[in-house]
C-alpha positions in Angstrom: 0.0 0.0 0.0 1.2 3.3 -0.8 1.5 6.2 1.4 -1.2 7.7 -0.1 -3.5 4.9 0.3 -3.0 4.7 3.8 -3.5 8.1 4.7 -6.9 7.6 3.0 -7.1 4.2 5.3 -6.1 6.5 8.1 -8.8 9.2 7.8 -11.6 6.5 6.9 -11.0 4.6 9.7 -10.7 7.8 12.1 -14.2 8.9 10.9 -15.9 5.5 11.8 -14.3 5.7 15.1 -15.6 9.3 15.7 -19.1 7.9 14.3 -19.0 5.3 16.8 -17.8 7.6 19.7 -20.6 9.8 18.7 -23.4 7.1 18.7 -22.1 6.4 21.9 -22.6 9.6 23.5 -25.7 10.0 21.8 -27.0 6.9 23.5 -25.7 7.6 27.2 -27.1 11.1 27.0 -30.7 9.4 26.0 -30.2 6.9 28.9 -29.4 9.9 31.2 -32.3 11.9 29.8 -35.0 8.9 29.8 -33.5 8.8 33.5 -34.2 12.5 33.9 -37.5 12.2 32.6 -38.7 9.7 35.1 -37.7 10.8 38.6 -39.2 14.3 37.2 -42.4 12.8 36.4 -42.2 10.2 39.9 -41.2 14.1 42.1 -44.4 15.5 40.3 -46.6 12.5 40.9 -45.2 12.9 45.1 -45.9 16.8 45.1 -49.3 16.1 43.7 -50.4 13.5 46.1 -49.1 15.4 48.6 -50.8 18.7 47.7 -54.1 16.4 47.3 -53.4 14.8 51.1 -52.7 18.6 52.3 -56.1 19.5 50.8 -57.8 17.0 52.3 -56.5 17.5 55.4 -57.5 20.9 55.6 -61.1 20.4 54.0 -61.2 18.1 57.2 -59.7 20.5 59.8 -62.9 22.6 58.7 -65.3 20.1 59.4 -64.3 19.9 62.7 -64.0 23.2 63.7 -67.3 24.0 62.3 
């Protein structure tokens, strides 16, 4: 192979590493996200159940004091 050749080798091969490096990333930052995603929607759920329990509490407290 001449010199050439493999600097064309060279660069080929260093853009299907990047690719790869890249899909990689990609991946762990959609696996982080997805991640993300969930405890956000699980911390919503808990402040809603407890804002619901807080009203019902209250609604209760009034009962009694009337």
């Amino acid at each position: 192979m001449g010199k050439k050749t493999q600097n064309m080798s060279a660069k080929i091969n260093n853009r299907f590493k990047a690719v790869d490096y890249m899909r990689q990333v990609r991946a762990e930052l959609s696996d982080l996200y997805q991640a993300d995603k969930d405890r956000f929607h699980k911390e919503l759920d808990q402040s809603m159940a407890d804002f619901l329990t807080a009203g019902k509490k209250r609604s209760l407290q009034r009962k009694i004091a009337e």
